[in-house]
C-alpha positions as CSV (number, residue, x, y, z in Angstrom):
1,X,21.5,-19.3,6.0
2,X,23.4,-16.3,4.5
3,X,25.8,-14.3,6.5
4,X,23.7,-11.0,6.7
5,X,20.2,-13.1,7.9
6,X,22.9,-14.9,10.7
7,X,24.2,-11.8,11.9
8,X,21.1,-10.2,12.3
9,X,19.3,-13.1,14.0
10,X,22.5,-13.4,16.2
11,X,21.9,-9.3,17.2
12,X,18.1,-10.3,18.1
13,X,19.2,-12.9,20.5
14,X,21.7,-10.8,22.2
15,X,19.3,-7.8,22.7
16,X,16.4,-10.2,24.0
17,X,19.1,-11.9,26.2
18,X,19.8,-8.7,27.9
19,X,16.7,-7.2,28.2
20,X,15.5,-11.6,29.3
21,X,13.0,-11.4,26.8
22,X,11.1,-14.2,24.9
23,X,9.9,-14.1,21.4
24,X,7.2,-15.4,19.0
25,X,6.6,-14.7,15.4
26,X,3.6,-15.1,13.0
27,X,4.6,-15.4,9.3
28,X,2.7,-15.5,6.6
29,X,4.8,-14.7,3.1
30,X,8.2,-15.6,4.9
31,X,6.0,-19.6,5.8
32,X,8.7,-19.7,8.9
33,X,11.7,-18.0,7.7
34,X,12.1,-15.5,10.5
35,X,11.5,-18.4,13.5
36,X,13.9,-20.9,11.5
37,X,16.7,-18.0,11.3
38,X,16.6,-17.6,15.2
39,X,16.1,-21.0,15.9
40,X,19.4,-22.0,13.4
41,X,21.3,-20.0,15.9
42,X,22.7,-23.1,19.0
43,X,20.9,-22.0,22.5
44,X,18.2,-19.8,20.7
45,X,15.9,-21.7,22.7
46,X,16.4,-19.6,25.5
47,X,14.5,-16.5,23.8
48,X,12.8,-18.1,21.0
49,X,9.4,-19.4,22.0
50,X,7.3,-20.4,18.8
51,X,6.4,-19.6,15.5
52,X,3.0,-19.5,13.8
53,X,2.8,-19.8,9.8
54,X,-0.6,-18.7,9.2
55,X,-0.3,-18.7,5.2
56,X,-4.1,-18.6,4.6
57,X,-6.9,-16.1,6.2
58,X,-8.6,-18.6,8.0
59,X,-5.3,-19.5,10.1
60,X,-4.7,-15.8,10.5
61,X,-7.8,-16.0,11.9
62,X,-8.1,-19.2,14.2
63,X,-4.6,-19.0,15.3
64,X,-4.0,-15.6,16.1
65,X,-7.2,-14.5,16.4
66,X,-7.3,-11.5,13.6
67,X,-10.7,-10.6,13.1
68,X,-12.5,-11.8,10.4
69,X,-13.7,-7.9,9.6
70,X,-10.1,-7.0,9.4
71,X,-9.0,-9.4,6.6
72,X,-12.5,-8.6,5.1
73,X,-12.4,-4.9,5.2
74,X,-8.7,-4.5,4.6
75,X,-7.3,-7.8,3.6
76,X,-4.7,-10.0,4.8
77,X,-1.7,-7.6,3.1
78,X,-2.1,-4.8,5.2
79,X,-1.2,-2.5,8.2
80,X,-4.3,-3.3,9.7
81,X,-3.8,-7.0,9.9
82,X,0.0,-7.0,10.6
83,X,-0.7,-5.6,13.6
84,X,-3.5,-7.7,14.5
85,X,-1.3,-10.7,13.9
86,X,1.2,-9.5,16.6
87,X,-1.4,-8.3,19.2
88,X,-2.7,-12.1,18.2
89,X,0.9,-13.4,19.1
90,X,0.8,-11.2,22.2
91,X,-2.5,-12.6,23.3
92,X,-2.0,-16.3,22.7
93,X,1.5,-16.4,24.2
94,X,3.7,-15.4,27.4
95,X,6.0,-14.3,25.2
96,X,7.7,-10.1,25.3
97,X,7.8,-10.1,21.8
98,X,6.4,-10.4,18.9
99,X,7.2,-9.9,15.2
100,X,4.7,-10.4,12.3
101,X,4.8,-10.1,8.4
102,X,1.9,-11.0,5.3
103,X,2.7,-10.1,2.3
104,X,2.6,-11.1,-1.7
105,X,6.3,-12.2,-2.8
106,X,4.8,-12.9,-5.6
107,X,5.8,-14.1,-8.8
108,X,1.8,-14.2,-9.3
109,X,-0.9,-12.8,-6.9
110,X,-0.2,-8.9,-6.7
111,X,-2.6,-5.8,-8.5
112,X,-2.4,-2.3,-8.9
113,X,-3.4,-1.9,-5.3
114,X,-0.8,-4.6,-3.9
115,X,2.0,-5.3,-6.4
116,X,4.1,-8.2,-5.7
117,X,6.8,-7.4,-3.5
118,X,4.6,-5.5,-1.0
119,X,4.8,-6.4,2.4
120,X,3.5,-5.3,5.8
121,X,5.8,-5.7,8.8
122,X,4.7,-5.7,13.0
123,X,6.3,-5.9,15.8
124,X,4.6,-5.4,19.2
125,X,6.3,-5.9,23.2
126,X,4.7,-7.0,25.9
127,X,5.9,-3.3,27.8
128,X,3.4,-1.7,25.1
129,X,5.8,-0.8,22.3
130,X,4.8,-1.5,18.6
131,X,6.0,-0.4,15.4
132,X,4.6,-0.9,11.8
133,X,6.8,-1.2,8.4
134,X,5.5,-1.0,4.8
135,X,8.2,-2.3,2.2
136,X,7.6,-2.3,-1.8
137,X,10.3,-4.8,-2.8
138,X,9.3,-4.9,-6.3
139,X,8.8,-7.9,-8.2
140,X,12.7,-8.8,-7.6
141,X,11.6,-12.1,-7.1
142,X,10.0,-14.7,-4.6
143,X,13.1,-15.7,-2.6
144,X,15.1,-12.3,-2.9
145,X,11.0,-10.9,-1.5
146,X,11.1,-13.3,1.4
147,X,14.7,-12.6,1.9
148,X,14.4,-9.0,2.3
149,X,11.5,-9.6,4.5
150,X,13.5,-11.4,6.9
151,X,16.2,-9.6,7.1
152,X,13.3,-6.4,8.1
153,X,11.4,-8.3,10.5
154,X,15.0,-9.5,12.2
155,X,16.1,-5.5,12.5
156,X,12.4,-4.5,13.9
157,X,12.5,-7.2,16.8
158,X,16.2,-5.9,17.1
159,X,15.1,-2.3,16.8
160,X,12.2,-3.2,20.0
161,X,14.5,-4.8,22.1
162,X,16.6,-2.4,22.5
163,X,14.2,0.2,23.6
């Protein structure tokens, strides 16, 4: 793990710890990045709950519960289904916190629409609080796109927690 993705996973921990909250995350582009970044972190265990990878629509879907019209009407890159994904986490867990991102990191897979390097970014509390993020990376690359995206999603959980 690289300094920058420690300390920020490190800051999440401590601002859940205070507040006593618990946290789940649903990844899609990142496959598990964000979860395995908190959970490299000795006694995470206290505030880290689970993770989903829900790579395809159909596990977006069955896991979290994101409606089918949703990843139809505005697919699964999207404000629309970022959220969805961490009202999903919300719903299927006892968790206070949730984080989720889909995106296309590319190198293949993006259009004029959704270029590679776009990604969408929720987080959502259990107190009502929620918060939406659209980056455009660029096509810097697959692992400098999921890197970027983890260090985002680790600075909105941050960024919740300490509301």
């Amino acid at each position: 793990m690289t300094d920058d993705i420690r300390i920020a996973a490190v800051a999440v921990l401590e601002a859940c710890r205070a507040r006593g909250w618990t946290i789940a995350t649903a990844e899609s582009c990142t496959g598990g990045l964000v979860a395995g970044a908190l959970t490299e972190i000795a006694g995470s265990s206290d505030v880290v709950d689970r993770g989903f990878v829900t790579y395809s629509n159909e596990a977006k879907h069955e896991m979290l519960g994101v409606p089918l019209e949703t990843l139809k009407r505005y697919g699964a890159v999207s404000r629309q289904t970022a959220e969805a994904m961490a009202t999903g986490v919300l719903t299927k867990c006892k968790v206070d916190l949730a984080v989720s991102i889909t995106g296309i990191a590319g190198p293949g897979g993006g259009s004029i629409e959704k270029p590679v390097g776009l990604v969408h970014f929720a987080a959502a509390s259990r107190d009502g609080t929620s918060m939406h993020a659209a980056e455009r990376y660029g096509d810097i690359g697959r692992s400098a796109v999921r890197h970027q995206s983890v260090l985002q999603a680790l600075a909105m959980l941050k960024e919740v927690a300490e509301q």
